[in-house]
C-alpha positions in Angstrom: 111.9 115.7 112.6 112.3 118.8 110.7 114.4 119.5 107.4 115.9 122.3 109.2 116.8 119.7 112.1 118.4 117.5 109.2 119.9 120.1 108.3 121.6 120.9 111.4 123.1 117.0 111.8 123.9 116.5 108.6 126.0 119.7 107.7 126.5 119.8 104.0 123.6 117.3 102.8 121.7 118.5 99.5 118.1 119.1 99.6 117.5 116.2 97.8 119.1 113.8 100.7 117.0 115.9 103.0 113.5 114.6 101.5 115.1 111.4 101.4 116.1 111.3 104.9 112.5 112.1 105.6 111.0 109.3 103.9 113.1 107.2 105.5 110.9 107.9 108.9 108.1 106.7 107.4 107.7 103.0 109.1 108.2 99.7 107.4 105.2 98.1 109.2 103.5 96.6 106.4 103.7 93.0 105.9 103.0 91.3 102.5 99.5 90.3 103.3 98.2 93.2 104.3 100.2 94.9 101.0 98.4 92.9 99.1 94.8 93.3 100.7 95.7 96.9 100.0 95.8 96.3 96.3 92.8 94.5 96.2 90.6 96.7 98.9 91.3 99.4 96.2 90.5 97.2 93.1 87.9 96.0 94.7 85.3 98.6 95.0 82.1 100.6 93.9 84.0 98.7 90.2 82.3 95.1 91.2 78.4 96.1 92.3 78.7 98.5 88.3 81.2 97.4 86.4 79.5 93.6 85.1 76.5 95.6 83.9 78.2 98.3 82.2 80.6 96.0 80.7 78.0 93.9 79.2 75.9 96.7 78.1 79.0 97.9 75.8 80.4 94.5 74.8 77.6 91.4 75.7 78.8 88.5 76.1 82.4 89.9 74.6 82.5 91.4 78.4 84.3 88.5 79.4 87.3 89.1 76.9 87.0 92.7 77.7 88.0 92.1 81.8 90.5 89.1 80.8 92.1 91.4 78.2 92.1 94.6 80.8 93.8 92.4 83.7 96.7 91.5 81.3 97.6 94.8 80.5 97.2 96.3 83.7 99.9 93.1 84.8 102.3 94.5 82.4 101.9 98.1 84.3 102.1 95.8 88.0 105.2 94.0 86.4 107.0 96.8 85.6 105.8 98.8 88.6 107.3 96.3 90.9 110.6 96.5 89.4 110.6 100.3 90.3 108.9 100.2 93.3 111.6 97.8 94.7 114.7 99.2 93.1 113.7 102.5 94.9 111.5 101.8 98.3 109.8 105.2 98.6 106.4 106.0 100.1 104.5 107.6 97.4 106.8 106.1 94.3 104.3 106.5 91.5 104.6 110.5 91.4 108.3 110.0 92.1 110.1 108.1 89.0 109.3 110.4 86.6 111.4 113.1 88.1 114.1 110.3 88.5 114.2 109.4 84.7 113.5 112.6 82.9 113.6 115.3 85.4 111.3 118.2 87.1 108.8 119.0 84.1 107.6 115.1 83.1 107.5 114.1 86.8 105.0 117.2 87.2 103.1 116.4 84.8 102.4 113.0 85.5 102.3 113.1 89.6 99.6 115.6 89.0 97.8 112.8 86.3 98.5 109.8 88.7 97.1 112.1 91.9 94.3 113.4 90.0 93.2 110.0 89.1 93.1 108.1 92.7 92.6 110.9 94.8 89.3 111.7 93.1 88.3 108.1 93.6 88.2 108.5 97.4 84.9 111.0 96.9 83.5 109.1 94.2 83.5 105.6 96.8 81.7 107.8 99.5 79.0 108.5 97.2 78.6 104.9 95.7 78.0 103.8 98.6 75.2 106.4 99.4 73.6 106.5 95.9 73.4 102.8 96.3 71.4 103.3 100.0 68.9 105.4 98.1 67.3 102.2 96.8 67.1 101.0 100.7 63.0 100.2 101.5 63.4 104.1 103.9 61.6 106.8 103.3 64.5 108.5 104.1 66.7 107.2 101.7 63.9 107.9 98.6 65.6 111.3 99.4 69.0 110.2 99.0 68.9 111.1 94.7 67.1 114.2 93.7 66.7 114.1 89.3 69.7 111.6 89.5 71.9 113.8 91.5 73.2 113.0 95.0 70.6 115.7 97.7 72.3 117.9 100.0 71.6 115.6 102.9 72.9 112.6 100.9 76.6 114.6 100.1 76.8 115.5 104.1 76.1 111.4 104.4 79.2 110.9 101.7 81.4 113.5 103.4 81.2 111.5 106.6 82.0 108.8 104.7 85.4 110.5 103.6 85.7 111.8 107.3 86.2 108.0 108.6 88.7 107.1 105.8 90.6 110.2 107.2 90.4 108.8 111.2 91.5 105.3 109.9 94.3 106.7 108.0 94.7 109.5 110.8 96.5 107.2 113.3 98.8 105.8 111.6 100.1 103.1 109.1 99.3 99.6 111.4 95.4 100.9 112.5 94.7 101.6 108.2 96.7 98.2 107.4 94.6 96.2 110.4 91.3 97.6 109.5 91.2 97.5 105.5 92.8 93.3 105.5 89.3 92.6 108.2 87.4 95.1 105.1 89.3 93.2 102.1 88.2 89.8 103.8 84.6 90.9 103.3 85.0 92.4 100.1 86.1 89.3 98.4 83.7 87.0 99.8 80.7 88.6 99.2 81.3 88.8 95.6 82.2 85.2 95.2 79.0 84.5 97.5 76.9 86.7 95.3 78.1 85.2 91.8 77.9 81.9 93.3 74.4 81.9 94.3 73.1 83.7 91.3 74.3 80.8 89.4 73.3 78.4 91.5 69.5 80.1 91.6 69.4 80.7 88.2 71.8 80.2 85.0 71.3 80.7 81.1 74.2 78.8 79.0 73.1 80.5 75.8 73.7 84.1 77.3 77.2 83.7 78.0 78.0 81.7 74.9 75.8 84.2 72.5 73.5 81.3 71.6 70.2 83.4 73.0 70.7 86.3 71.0 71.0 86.7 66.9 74.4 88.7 66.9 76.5 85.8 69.3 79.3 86.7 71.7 80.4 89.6 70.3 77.0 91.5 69.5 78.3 94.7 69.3 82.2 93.4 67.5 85.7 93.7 68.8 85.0 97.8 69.1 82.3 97.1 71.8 85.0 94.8 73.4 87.5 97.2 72.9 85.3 99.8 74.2 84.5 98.4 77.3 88.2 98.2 78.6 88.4 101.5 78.7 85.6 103.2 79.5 83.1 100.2 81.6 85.1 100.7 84.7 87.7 98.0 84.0 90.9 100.1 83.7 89.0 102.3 86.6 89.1 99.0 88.8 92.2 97.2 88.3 93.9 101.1 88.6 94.2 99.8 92.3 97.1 98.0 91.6 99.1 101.6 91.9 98.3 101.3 96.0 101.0 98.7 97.1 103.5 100.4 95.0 102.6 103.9 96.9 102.8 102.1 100.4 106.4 100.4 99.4 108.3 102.7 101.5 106.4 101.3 104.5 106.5 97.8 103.5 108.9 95.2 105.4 110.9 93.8 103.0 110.0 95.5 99.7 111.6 92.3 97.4 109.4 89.8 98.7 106.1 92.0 99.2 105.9 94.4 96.7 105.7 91.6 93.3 103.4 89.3 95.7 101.1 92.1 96.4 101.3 93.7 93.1 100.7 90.8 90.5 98.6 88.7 93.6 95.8 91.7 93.8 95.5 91.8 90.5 95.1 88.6 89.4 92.7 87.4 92.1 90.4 90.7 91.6 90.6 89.5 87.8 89.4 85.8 88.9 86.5 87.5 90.7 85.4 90.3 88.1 85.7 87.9 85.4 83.2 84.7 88.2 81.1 88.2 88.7 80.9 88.8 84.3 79.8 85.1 83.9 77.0 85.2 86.7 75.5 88.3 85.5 75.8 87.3 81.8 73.8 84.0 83.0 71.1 85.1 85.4 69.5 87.5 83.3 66.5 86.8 81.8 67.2 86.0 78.0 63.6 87.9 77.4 65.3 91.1 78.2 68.1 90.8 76.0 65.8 90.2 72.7 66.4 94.0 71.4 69.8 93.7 73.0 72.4 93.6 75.7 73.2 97.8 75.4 69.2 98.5 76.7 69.3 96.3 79.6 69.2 98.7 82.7 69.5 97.9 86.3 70.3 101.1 89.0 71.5 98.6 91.3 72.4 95.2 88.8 73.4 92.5 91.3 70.9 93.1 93.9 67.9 93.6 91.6 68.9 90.2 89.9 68.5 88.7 93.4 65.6 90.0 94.2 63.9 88.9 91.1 64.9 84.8 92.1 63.4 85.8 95.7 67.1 85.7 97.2 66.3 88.1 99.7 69.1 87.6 102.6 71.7 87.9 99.4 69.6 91.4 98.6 70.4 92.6 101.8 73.8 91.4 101.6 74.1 93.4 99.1 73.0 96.3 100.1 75.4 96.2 102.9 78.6 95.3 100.8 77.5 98.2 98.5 78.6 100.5 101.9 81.5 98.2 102.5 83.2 97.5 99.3 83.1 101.2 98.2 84.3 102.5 101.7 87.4 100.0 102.4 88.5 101.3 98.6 88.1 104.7 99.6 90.4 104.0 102.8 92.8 102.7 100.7 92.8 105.3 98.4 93.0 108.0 101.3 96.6 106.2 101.9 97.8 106.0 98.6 97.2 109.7 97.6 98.9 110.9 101.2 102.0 109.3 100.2 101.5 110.4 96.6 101.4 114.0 98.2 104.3 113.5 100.0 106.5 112.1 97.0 105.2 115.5 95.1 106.3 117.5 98.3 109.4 115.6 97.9 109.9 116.5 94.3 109.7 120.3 95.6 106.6 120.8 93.6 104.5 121.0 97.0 104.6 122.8 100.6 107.0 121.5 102.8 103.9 120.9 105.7 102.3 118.5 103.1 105.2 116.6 103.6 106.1 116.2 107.4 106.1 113.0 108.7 104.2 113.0 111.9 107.3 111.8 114.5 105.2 109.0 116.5 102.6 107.9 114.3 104.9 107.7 111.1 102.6 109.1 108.4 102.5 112.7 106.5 99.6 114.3 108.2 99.6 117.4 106.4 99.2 115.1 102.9 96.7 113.4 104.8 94.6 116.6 105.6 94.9 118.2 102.0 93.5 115.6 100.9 90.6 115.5 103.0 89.6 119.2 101.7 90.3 118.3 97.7 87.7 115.4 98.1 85.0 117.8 99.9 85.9 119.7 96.7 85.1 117.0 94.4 81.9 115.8 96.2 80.9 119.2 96.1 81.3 119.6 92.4 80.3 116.1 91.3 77.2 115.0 92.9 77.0 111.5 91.1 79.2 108.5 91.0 79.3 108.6 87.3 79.9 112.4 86.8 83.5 112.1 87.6 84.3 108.6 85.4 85.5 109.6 82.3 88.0 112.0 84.1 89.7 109.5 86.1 89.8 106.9 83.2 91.7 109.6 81.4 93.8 110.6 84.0 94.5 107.0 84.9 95.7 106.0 81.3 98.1 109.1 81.4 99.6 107.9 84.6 100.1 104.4 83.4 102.4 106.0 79.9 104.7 106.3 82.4 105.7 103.4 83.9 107.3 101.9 81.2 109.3 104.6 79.9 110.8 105.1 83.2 111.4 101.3 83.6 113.6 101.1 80.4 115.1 104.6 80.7 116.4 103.8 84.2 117.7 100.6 83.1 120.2 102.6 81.0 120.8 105.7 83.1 120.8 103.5 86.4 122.0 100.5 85.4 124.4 100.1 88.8 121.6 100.3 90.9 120.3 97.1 92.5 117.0 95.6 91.1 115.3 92.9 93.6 113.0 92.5 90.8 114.2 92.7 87.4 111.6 92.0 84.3 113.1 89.8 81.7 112.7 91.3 78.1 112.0 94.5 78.9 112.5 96.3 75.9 109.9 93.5 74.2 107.3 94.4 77.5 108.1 97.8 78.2 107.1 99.0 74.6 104.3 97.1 74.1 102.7 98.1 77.4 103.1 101.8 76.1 101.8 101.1 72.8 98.5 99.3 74.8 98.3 102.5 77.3 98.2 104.7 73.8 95.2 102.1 72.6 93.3 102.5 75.9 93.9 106.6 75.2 92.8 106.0 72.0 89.8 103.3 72.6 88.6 105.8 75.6 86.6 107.7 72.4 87.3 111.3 71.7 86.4 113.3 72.8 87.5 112.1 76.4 91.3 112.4 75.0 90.9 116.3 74.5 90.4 116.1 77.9 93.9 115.4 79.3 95.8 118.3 77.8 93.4 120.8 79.8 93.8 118.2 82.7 97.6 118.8 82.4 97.9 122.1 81.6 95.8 123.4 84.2 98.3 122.4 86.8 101.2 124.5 84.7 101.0 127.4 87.0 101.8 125.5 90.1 104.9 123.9 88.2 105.8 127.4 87.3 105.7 128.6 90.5 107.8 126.0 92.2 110.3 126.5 89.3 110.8 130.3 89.6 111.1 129.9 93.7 114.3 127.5 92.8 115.6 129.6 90.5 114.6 127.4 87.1 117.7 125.5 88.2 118.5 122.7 85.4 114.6 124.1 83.5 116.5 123.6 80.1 117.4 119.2 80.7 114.0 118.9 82.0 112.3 120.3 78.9 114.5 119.0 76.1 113.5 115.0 78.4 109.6 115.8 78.6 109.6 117.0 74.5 108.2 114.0 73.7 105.3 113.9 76.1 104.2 117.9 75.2 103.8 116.7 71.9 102.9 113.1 72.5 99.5 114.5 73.9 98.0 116.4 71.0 99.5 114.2 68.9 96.9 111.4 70.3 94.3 113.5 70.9 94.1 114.5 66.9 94.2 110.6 66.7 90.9 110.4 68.3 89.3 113.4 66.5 90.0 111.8 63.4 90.0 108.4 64.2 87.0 105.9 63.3 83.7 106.9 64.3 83.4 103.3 66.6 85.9 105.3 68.7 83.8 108.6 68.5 85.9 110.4 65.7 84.9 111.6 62.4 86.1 108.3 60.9 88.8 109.8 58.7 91.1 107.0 60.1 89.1 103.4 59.0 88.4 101.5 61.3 91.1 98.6 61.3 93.8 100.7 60.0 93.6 103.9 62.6 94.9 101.3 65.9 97.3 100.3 63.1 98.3 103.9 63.0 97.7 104.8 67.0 100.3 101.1 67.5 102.9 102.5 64.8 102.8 106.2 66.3 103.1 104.9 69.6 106.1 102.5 69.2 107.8 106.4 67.7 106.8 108.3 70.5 107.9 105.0 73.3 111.5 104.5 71.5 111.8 108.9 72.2 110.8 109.2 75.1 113.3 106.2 76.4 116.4 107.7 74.7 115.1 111.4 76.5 115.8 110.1 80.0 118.9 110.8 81.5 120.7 110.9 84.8 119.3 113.7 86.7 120.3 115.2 89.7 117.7 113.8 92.0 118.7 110.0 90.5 121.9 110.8 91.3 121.0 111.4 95.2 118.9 108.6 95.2 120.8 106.1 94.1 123.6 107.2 96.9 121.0 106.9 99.3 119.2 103.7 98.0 122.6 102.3 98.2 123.8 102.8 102.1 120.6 101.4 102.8 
């Protein structure tokens, strides 16, 4: 149905009851099971065949802290999540409660960051999954990488990866929810397979426990540790959590599925990253850690490992999952970002088309093909699975400042609205998950942090655009609410340049005392940006509507 159509039948209704109206088309055919394997086919990725290695390169040992430190942070962000997500049921959410709590400008700026961060995920599985085939005993595949860069043959291979994550998502909500839980089922028994029979083969105590080398557990201190959350590919993998909450508006009931999926993925992905961090800590040979865990190299870690203890079928199995893995997280991502696209189109800071539900098949087609053409862009542009990492860690910890700040500002601009889920202590969780999203920023090493403001401010003109066609109606609220965020950004970013040179500054902040100062600065900028939100226009319209529901 059309928003002229709604317009026709419901004489009178704001274009803000319109979008609403529209989502409501989208169909509730998700149950809690497949919501969850959702959450966990997108945690659950290229993160588990890299992440253990890259992890213990930064950290050693300290890796396991590192992933059991990252999953309870990212459970604050799944906590509070859920308590939006099923106070307001809507099909791309994430990009959505920004506008709700502060207005047009903040929720801009951070449903371009949350966009920019999964959608760019979607080329980057495609070409895990082929850069991991170019170790495959083919001549064909030796031609896969050409000087460590993905060949011309090998990004046609990854774009017909993205192709079938398209069809699967093409045809609506039930064939993507039946086809990634069969992937999901896979994904998480191959790794517990793999870890397990590693062990099993082959298993060094005094590597996990620090005993084999001179410097212990923590070779490289609580930086390296510190380090690793951010920028190993552990905030990059547990970042899946954000899926459920984008697939809420098609969820049957919301109250029940949306905490179970949410806080379930994540904690069962953490039980099998942190199984996968002991196994790999273990197997490898303690002769190749003598001059340390940071110069042991593997281009494929897990099944190089089992080819060295002759465990052959589990290589293969490997290999295989390496396609798998990578390509049911890429499906799920391919949903995700189409409703994302559709909440922005809702927002009116997109084309109407992106947002049209497709009337049988129940899903927003044009999001669904705008996406397709931004990841040909991206695997056009990046031709390596790590060229595109630090930008989507970055991106990812701006999406997550967020979620808190709208949480407790809607508890006191929205307090009559209904809250299936309501997090106890809020004020306690809600600023301390800010203050740990400003650390991750911060721990992400300058000069990654620069980054965001070009990130952000590149998408200005769009904004700008959208703004003039509507007349800059109510431009003055929305900038006086996201005040805190413009200067919250370079405020962190000088942080970093002069923070400690463990964190890649120039160390005029010691070490020690500048997360003392990033924590303190933080808790100033969380408290602001709470008391900015007020009750906008579109909250307004959404909470009528939330409410005859």
């Amino acid at each position: 149905m059309k928003l002229l159509d709604l317009l026709k039948r419901k004489k009178g209704t704001s274009l803000e009851s319109c979008y609403t109206l529209m989502a409501g088309q989208l169909k509730r055919d998700v149950g809690p099971w497949a919501l969850m394997f959702t959450g966990l086919g997108s945690i659950i990725g290229s993160g588990w065949l890299f992440g253990a290695a890259r992890a213990a390169n930064l950290a050693g040992p300290g890796a396991i802290f590192a992933w059991l430190m990252g999953m309870g942070i990212v459970l604050l962000f799944a906590l509070l999540g859920a308590e939006l997500g099923t106070m307001m049921p809507e099909s791309g959410g994430m990009v959505r409660y920004a506008r709700y709590s502060h207005g047009s400008l903040l929720g801009f700026f951070t449903a371009w960051a949350n966009w920019i961060s999964i959608v760019s995920v979607i080329p980057i599985e495609a070409e895990a999954s082929v850069q991991y085939m170019s170790s495959w005993p083919y001549p064909w595949a030796q031609h896969l990488m050409v000087n460590g860069e993905l060949s011309g043959f090998a990004q046609l291979l990854a774009a017909g990866l993205v192709v079938v994550y398209f069809l699967l998502n093409y045809w609506g909500v039930k064939l993507f929810a039946r086809s990634n839980s069969v992937i999901t089922v896979f994904k998480i028994i191959i790794p517990a397979v793999t870890a397990g029979a590693l062990m099993a083969s082959s298993f060094h105590p005094g590597n996990v426990s620090g005993a084999t080398s001179a410097d212990g557990m923590l070779p490289y201190g609580l930086a390296g540790v510190l380090t690793a959350i951010a920028t190993s590919g552990i905030i990059f993998a547990f970042n899946g959590f954000q899926s459920p909450l984008n697939l809420v508006g098609e969820a049957r009931n919301p109250a029940r599925s949306v905490p179970f999926a949410v806080v379930g993925s994540v904690l069962l992905a953490g039980a099998i990253y942190v199984l996968l961090q002991v196994a790999y800590l273990g197997v490898v040979d303690p002769a190749r850690i003598v001059d340390g865990w940071a110069h042991v190299t593997f281009n494929s870690p897990f099944a190089q490992l089992a080819l060295a203890l002759n465990l052959n079928w589990l290589a293969l199995l490997l290999y295989l999952d390496a396609f798998v893995s990578p390509s049911g997280t890429g499906i799920t991502y391919m949903a995700s970002t189409t409703r994302m696209v559709h909440g922005m189109q809702r927002n009116g800071t997109a084309p109407d088309v992106l947002g049209a539900v497709h009337p049988i098949y129940g899903i927003p087609r044009g999001a669904l093909w705008f996406n397709l053409g931004v990841s040909f862009i991206f695997l056009y542009f990046f031709r390596g699975w790590g060229e595109l990492a630090a930008a989507i860690s970055v991106a990812t910890v701006i999406s997550y400042v967020m979620i808190p700040i709208c949480a407790m500002s809607l508890r006191r601009t929205a307090s009559d609205m209904k809250r299936p889920v309501r997090v106890p202590g809020i004020n306690v969780i809600g600023h301390f998950a800010f203050m740990c999203a400003s650390l991750l920023l911060y721990w992400a090493r300058w000069p990654l942090t620069g980054y965001i403001i070009v990130l952000l401010v590149a998408a200005l003109p769009i904004y700008f655009y959208y703004q003039t066609k509507n007349g800059w109606t109510g431009a003055r609220d929305d900038v006086r609410a996201a005040r805190w965020f413009i200067l919250y950004l370079p405020v962190m970013a000088a942080l970093s340049w002069a923070g400690s040179d463990k964190f890649g500054g120039h160390d005029y902040l010691p070490y020690g005392w500048d997360m003392a100062i990033v924590a303190a600065i933080s808790l100033v900028f969380s408290h602001w940006g709470v008391r900015s939100g007020w009750r906008t226009d579109a909250l307004e319209v959404a909470a009528k509507e939330h409410a005859a529901q």
